[in-house]
C-alpha positions as CSV (number, residue, x, y, z in Angstrom):
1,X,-7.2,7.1,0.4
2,X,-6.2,9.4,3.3
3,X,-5.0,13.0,3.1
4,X,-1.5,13.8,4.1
5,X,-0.2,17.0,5.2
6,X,3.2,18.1,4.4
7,X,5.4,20.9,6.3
8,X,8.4,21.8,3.8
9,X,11.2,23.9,5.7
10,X,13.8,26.2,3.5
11,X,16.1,28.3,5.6
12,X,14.5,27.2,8.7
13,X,11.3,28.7,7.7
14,X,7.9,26.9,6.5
15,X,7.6,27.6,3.0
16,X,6.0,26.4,-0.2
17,X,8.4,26.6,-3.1
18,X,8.8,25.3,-6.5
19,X,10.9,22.4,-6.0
20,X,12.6,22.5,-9.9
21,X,14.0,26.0,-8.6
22,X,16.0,24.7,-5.4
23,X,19.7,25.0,-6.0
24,X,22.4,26.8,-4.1
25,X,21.4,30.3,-4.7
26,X,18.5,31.1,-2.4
27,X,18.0,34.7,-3.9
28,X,16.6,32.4,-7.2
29,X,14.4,29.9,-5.4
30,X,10.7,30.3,-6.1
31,X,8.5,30.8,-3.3
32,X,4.8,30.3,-3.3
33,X,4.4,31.2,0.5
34,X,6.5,31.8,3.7
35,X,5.1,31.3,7.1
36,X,5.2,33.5,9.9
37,X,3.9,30.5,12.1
38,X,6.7,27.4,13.5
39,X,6.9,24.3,12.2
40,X,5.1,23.1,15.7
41,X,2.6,25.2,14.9
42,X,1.6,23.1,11.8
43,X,2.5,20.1,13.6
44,X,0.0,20.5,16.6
45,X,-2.4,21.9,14.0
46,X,-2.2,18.5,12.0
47,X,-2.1,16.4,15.5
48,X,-5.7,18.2,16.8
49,X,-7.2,17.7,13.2
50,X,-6.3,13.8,13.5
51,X,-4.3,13.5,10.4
52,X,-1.5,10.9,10.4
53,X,0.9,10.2,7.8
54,X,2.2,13.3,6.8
55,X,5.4,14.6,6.0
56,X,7.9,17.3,7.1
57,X,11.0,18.0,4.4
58,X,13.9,19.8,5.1
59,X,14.7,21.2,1.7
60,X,18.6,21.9,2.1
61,X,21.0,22.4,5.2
62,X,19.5,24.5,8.4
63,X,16.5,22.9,8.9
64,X,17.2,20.2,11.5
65,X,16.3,21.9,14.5
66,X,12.7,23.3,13.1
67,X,12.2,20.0,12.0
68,X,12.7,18.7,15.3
69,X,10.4,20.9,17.2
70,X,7.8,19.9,14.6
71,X,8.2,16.0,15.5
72,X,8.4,16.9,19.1
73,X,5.2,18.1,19.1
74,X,3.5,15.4,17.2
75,X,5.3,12.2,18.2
76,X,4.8,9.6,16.1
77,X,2.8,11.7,13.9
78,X,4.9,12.8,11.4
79,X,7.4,11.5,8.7
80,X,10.8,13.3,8.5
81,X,12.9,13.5,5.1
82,X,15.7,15.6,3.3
83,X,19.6,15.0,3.4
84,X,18.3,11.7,6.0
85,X,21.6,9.1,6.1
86,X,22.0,5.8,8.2
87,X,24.1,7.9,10.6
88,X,21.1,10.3,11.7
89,X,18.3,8.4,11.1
90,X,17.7,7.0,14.4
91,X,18.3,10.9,16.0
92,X,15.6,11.8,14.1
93,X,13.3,8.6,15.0
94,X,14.3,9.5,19.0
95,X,12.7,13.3,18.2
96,X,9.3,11.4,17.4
97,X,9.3,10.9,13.7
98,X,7.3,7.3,12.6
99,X,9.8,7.0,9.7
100,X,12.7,8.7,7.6
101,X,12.4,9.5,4.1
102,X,15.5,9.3,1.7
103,X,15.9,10.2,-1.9
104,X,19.2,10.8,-2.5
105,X,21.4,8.2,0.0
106,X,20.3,5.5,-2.2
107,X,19.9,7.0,-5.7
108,X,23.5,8.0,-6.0
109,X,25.3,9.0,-9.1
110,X,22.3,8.2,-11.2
111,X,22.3,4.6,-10.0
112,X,20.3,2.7,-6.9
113,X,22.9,2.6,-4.4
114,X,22.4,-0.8,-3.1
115,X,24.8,-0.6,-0.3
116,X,23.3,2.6,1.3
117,X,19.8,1.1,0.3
118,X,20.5,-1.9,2.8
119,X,22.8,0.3,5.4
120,X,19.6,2.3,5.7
121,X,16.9,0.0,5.9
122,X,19.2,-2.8,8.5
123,X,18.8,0.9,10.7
124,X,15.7,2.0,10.6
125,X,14.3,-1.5,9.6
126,X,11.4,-2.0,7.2
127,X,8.8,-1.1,9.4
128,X,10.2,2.7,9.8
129,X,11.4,3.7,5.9
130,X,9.7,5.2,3.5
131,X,11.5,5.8,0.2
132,X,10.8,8.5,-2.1
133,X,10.5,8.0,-5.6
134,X,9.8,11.9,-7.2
135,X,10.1,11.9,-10.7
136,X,10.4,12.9,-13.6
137,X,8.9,12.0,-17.1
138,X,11.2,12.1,-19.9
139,X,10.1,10.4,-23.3
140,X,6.6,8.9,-22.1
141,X,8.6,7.2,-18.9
142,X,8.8,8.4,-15.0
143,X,12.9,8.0,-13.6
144,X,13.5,9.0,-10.0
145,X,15.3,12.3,-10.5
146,X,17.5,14.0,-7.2
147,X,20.0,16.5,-6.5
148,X,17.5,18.6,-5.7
149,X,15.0,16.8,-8.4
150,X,18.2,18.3,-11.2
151,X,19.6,15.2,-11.9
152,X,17.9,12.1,-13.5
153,X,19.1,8.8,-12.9
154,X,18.2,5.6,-14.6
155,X,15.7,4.4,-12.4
156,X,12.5,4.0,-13.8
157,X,9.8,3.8,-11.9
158,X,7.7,-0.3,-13.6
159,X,6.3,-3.0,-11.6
160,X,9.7,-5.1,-11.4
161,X,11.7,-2.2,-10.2
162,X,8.6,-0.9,-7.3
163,X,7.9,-4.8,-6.5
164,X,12.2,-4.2,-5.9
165,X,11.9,-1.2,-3.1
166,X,9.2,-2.8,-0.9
167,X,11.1,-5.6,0.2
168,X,12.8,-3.0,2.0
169,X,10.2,0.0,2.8
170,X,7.2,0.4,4.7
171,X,6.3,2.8,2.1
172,X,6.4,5.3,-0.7
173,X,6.4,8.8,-1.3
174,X,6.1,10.2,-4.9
175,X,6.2,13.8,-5.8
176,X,5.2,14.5,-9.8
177,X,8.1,17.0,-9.9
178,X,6.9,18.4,-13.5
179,X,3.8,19.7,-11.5
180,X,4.6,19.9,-7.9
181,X,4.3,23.5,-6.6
182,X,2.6,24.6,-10.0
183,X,-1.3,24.0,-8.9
184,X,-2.0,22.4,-12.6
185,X,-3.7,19.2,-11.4
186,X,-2.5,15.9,-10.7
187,X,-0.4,14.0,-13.1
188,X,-3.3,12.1,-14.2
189,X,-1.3,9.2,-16.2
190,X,0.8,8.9,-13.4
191,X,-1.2,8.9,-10.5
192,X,-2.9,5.6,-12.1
193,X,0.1,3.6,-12.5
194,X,1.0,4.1,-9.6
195,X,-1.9,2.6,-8.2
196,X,-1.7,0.0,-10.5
197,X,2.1,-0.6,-9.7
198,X,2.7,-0.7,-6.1
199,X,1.0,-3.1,-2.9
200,X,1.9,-0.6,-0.1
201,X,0.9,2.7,1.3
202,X,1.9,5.1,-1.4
203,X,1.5,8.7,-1.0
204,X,1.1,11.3,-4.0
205,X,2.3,14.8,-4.2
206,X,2.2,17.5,-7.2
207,X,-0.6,19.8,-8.6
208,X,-3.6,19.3,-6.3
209,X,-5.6,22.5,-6.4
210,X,-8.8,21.9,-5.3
211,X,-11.9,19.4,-3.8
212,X,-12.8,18.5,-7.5
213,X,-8.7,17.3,-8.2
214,X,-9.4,15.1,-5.2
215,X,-12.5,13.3,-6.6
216,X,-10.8,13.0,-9.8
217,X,-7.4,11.6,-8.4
218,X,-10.0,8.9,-5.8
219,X,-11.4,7.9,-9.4
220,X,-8.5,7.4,-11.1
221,X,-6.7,5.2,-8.5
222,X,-9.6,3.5,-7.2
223,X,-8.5,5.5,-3.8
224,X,-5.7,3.3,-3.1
225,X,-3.5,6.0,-2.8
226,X,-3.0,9.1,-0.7
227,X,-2.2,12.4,-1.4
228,X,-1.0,14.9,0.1
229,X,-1.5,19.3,-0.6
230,X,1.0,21.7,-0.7
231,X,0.8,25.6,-2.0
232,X,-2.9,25.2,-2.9
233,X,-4.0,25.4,0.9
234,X,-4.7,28.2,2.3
235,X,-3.1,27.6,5.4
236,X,-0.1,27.8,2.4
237,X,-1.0,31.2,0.8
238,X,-3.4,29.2,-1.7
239,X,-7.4,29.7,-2.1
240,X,-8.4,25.7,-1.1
241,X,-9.5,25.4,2.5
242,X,-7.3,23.5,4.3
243,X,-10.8,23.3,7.2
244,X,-13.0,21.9,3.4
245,X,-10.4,19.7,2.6
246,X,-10.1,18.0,6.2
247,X,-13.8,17.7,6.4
248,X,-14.2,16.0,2.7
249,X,-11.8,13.0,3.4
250,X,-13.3,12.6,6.8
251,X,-16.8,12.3,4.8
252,X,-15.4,10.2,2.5
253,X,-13.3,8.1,5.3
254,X,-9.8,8.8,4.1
255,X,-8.7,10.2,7.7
């Protein structure tokens, strides 16, 4: 179990929003915290503190150039996901990102896109794609919801259909959309599937709030996955310390 950090850009700007409020009106987007500090900023902070892994998402259009100052600064460092295609993926692999991320290219019109699934992953090739699988639980089941995390399609997320995706990935990253940005506590039923369910690095993201959700989430995966913090931080606007939170997984061997 390793903590990942996350930088989430909106407008250009570091920011910690609730991701159920994204749509084309910015005026009625929810925002937990805006940065004054660059993406690079949070990048080099990440790079010093030794984390690897994490994640930067560029939540709608006008981001791409404070993403890339953020995977200049940490080459190699850093994941990059949000509107990624087979056309830019490999610009954004050149500015220093380890993989791309991507939602919506291959969950298209509720459905798996199977052609963009294996357009994507013959470019970046296994080694450098990680596919996101946030979700949504509608009666008692998780589907992989995009559009913003608006739309459900109808893929749910079972052993047949995970054992599917990692012929193709390197590997996973799962928001719990009905908590993320909402500092409730991880999606407890959830989070232990997933362990349960998938055979590469998967990384959890949604409701963490403090050192106590950590322990709980180790114990109920058996730390076989990660997880990553968002708003809670207070490098985010939140009361956890982002220093506490660094220095537990190192204690515990997670770094």
């Amino acid at each position: 179990m390793k903590f990942r950090p996350c930088i989430d850009l909106h407008q250009g700007k570091v920011k910690q929003i609730v991701g159920e409020t994204l749509n084309s009106d910015h005026h009625q987007v929810v925002e937990n915290f805006v940065s004054d500090l660059s993406p690079a900023h949070y990048a080099a902070m990440f790079k010093a503190d030794g984390l690897t892994g994490g994640h930067v998402i560029m939540l709608g259009g006008g981001n791409e150039e404070a993403a890339a100052s953020a995977l200049r600064e940490y080459p190699g460092g850093l994941q990059i996901g949000g509107g990624i295609t087979a056309e830019s993926a490999a610009s954004y692999l050149e500015y220093g990102a380890s993989h791309v991320i991507v939602t919506s290219y291959i969950f298209r019109d509720g459905r798996l896109d199977e052609n963009n699934l294996q357009r994507i992953a013959s470019e970046t090739g296994k080694s450098r794609l990680v596919i996101d699988l946030s979700c949504k639980e509608r009666d008692g089941r998780w589907y992989v919801v995009t559009n913003q995390w608006k739309t459900f399609s109808d893929f749910e997320l079972h052993p047949s259909n995970i054992q599917y995706l990692e012929q193709y990935c390197d590997e996973f990253l799962i928001h719990a959309v009905d908590v993320e940005g909402k500092r409730t506590g991880v999606q407890e039923k959830l989070a232990s599937s997933l362990a349960e369910w998938t055979s590469i690095p998967t990384t959890y993201a949604g409701g963490a709030r403090s050192l106590d959700d950590l322990e709980r989430f180790a114990q109920l995966t058996d730390s076989k996955l990660d997880i990553t913090i968002g708003s809670a931080l207070d490098i985010f606007g939140g009361d956890l310390s982002y220093a506490r939170v660094v220095e537990y997984c190192g204690r515990q061997g997670m770094n």
